[in-house]
C-alpha positions in Angstrom: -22.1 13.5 -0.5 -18.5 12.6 -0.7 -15.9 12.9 1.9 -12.4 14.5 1.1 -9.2 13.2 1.5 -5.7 13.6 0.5 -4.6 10.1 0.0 -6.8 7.3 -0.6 -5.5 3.7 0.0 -7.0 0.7 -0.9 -6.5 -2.1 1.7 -6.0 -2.2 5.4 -3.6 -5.3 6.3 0.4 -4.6 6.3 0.9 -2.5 3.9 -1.6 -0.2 4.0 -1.4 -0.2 7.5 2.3 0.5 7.7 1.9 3.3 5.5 -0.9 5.1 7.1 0.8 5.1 10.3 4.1 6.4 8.4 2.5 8.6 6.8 1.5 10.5 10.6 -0.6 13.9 10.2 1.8 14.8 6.9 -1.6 14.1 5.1 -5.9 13.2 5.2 -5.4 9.9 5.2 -8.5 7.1 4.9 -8.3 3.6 4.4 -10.8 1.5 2.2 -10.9 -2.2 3.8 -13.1 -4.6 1.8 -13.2 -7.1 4.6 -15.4 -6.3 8.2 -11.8 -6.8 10.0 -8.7 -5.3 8.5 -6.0 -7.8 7.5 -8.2 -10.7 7.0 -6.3 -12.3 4.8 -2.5 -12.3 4.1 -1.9 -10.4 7.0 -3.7 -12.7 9.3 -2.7 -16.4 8.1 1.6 -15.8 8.0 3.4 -18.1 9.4 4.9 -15.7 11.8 8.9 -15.5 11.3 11.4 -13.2 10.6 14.6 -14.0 8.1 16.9 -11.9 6.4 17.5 -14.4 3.8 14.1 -15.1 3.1 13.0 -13.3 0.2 16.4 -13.3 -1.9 19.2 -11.0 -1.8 17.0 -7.5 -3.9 14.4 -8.4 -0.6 16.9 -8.4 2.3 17.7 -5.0 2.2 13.9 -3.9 3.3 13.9 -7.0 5.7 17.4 -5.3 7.1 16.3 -2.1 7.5 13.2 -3.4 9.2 15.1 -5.0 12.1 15.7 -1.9 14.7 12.2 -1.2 14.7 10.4 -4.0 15.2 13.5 -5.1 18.1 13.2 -1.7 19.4 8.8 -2.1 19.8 9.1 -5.9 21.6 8.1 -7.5 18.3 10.8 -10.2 17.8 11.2 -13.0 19.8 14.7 -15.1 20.1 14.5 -18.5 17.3 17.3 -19.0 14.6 16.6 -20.6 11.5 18.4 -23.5 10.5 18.9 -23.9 6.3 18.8 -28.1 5.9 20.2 -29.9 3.1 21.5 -33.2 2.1 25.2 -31.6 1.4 27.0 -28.1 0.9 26.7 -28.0 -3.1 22.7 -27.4 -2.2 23.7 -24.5 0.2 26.0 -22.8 -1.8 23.7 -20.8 -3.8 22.2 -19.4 -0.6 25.8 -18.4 0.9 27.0 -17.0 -2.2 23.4 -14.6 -2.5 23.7 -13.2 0.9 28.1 -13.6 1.2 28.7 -10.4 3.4 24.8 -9.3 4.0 23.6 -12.0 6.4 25.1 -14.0 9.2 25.1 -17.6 7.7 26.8 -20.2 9.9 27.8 -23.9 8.2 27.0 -26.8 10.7 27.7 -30.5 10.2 25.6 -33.2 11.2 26.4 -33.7 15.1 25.6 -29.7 15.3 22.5 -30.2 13.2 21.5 -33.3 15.5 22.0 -31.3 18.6 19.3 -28.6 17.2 16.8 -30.7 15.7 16.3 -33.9 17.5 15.2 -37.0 15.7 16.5 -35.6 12.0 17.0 -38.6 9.9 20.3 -39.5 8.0 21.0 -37.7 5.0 20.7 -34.5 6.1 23.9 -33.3 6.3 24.2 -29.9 5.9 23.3 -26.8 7.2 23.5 -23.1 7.6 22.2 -21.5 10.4 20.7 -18.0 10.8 21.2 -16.7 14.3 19.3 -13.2 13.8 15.9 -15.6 12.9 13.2 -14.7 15.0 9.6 -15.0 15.8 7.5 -11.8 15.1 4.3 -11.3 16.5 2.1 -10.2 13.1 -0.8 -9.4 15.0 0.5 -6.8 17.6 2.7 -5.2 14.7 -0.9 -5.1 12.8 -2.8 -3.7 15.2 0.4 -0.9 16.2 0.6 0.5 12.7 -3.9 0.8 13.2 -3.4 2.2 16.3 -0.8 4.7 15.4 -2.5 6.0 11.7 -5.9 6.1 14.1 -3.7 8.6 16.5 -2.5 10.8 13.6 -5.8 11.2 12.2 -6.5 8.8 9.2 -10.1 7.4 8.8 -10.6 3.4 8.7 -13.8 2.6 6.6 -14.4 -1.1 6.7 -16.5 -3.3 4.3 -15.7 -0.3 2.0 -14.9 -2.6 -1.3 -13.7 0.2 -4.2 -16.6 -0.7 -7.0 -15.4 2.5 -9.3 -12.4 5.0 -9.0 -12.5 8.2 -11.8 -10.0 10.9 -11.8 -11.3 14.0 -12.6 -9.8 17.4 -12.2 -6.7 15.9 -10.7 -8.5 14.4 -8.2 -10.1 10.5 -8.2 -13.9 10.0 -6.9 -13.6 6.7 -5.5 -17.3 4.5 -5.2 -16.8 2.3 -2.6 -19.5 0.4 -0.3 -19.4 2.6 2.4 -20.1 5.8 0.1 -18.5 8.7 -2.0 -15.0 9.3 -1.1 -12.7 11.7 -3.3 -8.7 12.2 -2.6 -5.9 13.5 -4.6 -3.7 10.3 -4.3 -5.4 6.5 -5.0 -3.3 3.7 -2.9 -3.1 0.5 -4.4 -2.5 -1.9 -1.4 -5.0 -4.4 -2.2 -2.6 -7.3 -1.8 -4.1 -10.3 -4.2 -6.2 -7.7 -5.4 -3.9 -5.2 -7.0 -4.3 -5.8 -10.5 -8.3 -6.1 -9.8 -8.1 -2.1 -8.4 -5.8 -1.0 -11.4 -8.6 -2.4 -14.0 -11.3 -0.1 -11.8 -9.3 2.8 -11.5 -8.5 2.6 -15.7 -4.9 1.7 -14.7 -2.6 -1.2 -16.9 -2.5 -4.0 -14.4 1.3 -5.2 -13.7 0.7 -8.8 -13.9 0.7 -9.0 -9.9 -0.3 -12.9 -9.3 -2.0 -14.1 -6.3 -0.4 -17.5 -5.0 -2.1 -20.3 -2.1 0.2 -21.3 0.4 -0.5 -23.8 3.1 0.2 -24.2 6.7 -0.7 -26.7 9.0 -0.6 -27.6 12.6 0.5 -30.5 14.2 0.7 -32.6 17.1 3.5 -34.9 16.9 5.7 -37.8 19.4 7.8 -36.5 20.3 6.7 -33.0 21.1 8.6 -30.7 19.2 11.1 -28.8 21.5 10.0 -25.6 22.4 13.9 -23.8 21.3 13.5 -25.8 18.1 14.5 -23.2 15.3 12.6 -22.5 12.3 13.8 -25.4 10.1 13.7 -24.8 6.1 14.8 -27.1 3.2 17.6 -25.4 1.1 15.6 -26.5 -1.8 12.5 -24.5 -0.6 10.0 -27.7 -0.1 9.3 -27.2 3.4 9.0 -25.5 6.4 8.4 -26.2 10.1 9.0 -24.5 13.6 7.6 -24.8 16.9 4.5 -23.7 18.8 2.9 -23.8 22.3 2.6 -27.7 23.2 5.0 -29.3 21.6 2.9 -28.6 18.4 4.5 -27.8 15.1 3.2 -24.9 12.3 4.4 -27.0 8.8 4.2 -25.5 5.1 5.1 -27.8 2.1 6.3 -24.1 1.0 3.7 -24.4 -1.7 2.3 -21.5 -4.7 -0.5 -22.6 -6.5 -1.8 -20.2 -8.5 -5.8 -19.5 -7.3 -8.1 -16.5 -7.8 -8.0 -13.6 -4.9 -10.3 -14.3 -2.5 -11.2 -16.5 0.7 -8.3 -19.5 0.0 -8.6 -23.0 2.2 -6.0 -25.2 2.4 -6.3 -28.2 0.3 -5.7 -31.9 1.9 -3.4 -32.7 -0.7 -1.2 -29.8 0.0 -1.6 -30.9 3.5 -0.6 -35.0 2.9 2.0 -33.5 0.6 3.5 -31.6 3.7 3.6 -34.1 6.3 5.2 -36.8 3.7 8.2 -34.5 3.3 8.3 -33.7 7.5 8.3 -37.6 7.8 11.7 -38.0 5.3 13.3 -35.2 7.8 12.5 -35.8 11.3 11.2 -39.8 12.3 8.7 -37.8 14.8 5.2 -39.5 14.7 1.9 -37.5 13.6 -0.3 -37.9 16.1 -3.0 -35.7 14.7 -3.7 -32.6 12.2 -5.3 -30.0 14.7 -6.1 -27.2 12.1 -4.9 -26.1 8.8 -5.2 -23.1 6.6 -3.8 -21.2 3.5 -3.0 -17.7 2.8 -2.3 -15.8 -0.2 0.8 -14.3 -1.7 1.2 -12.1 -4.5 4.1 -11.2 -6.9 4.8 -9.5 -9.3 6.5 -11.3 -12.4 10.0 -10.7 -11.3 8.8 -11.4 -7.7 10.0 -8.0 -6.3 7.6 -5.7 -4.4 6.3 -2.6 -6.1 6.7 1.1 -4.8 6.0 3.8 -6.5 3.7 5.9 -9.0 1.9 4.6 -12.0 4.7 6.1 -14.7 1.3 6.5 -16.7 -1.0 7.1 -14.1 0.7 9.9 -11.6 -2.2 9.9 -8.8 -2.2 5.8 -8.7 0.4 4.8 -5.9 1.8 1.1 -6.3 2.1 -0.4 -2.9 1.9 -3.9 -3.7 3.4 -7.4 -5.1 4.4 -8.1 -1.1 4.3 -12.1 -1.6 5.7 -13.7 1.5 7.6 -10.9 2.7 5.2 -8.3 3.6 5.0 -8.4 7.0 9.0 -8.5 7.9 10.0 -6.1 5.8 6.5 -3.7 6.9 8.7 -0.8 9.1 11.3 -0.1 6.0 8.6 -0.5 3.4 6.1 1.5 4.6 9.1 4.3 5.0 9.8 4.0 1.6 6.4 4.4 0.5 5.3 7.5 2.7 8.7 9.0 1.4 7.9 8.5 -2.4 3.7 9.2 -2.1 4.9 12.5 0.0 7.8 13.4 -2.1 10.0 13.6 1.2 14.2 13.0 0.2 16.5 10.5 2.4 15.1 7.3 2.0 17.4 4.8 3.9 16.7 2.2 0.8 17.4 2.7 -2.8 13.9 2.6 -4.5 14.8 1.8 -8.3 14.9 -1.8 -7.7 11.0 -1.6 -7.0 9.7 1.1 -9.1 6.6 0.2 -11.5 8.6 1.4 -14.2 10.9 -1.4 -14.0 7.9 -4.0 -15.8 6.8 -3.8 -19.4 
């Protein structure tokens, strides 16, 4: 026997987290996670930041509109970013993208000294991001749970979707934890997206998954704990502080891999730690862990919100990449708006509309 629902959605981390609890008691909501623990995988390996300009300038918007939310729930925690490179032509791109839109400041190389101790000559250039913060993923996670629980919506775990059919405008959904039928199928599978289109009969968008490496550190000296998030201009690394004078560093890698359980490589790994040794002369003493998430995009690398324009019960919430988790509160708005039908979206939802890829 199946159990009836009005919307289906397909995936439990972020995004189909966000926008259950968005969604509130407007709708019978469940949620099909294929993992025992929702957000297993994207969700639960970021590297924990928030930046207006990460992303590009079609991104910042949802990032924006994000901000008085999680500020106003404790999630953000006081770190600036600091944009390095080895002279202004290299930062000029990223000034002119977000001229206007984000607060960008141009430092020199006494200023950038004084912020990141130990930085070797050459880099001399900066722009620095004061509204950069910390976010904590996991609390923000386990809100939107908490708050889709409160309005009603059912979480089946290790519920992988094996066959979706759409009959009399409604889809019968096989999944491992039984029959379930609802008017509206999700897609919020992250890495997975294209993999639920084919099983619901649905043309895939071309949404790639992507490995991307972080690793933690202990170096000499111990990274300073108001250390900002420091990223190359030219997008080959990443580093910022953690507890113990430890350091989280990504080589900023996308190596295109199969979805599924993804380990960071020791190459990747090498390959990061060579570039933190041409910025900073800090010694590593030791790698304490390491790990590697997945991102997906779609191919013009711009999220996807809306219905199937072939399919009108199939739901896009997908193609995330990096920038799923800071941009959750105005996505998962936008989402619940268009899946409900309701008018006044804050954010103009063309730019991410299915429709938009061949």
């Amino acid at each position: 026997m199946s159990r009836r629902f009005d919307i289906a959605i397909v995936g439990a981390g972020m995004a189909g987290a966000g926008l259950a609890a968005a969604l509130g008691d407007a709708a019978r909501v469940v949620l099909l996670e294929a993992e025992a623990h929702p957000g297993y995988h994207a969700t639960g390996r970021s590297a924990a930041f928030w930046s207006e300009s990460y992303g590009g300038p079609f991104v910042q918007p949802l990032t924006t509109a994000s901000e008085p939310f999680l500020r106003a729930q404790g999630f953000l925690k006081p770190r600036g970013g600091l944009h390095l490179a080895h002279d202004t032509g290299a930062l000029a791109p990223l000034a002119a993208e977000h001229a206007g839109k984000v607060r960008l400041e141009p430092l020199g190389r006494s200023e950038i000294e004084a912020r990141v101790p130990g930085v070797r000559p050459g880099w001399d250039a900066a722009l620095y991001e004061p509204t950069c913060t910390d976010i904590d993923v996991a609390a923000l996670h386990a809100f939107y749970l908490a708050a889709a629980r409160r309005a009603g919506a059912v979480l089946l775990t290790e519920a992988a979707l094996r066959g979706a059919k759409r009959e009399g405008g409604r889809w019968r959904l096989d999944t491992a934890a039984g029959l379930v039928e609802a008017d509206v199928l999700v897609n919020a599978a992250g890495a997975w997206a294209d993999a639920v289109a084919r099983i619901a009969g649905v043309r895939p968008l071309g949404i790639r998954p992507y490995r991307r490496t972080v690793a933690q550190l202990r170096v000499d000296p111990p990274a300073p704990a108001d250390l900002p998030l420091v990223m190359d201009a030219a997008e080959t690394f990443y580093f910022k502080p953690e507890a113990g004078g430890r350091i989280w560093l990504s080589p900023q890698d996308e190596t295109p891999c199969e979805a599924g359980d993804c380990a960071a490589e020791e190459l990747d790994v090498a390959v990061a730690i060579d570039r933190l040794e041409k910025v900073v002369d800090w010694k590593v003493l030791r790698v304490e862990r390491a790990w590697a998430g997945l991102r997906s995009f779609a191919p013009d690398r711009l999220p996807v919100y809306g219905f199937d324009p072939r399919e009108p019960g199939f739901f896009w919430c997908a193609g995330q990449g990096g920038f799923g988790i800071q941009t959750a509160p105005a996505a998962s708005e936008l989402a619940a708006a268009l899946v409900t039908g309701r008018a006044g979206t804050r954010i103009d939802p063309s730019a991410y509309a299915p429709a938009r890829l061949p």
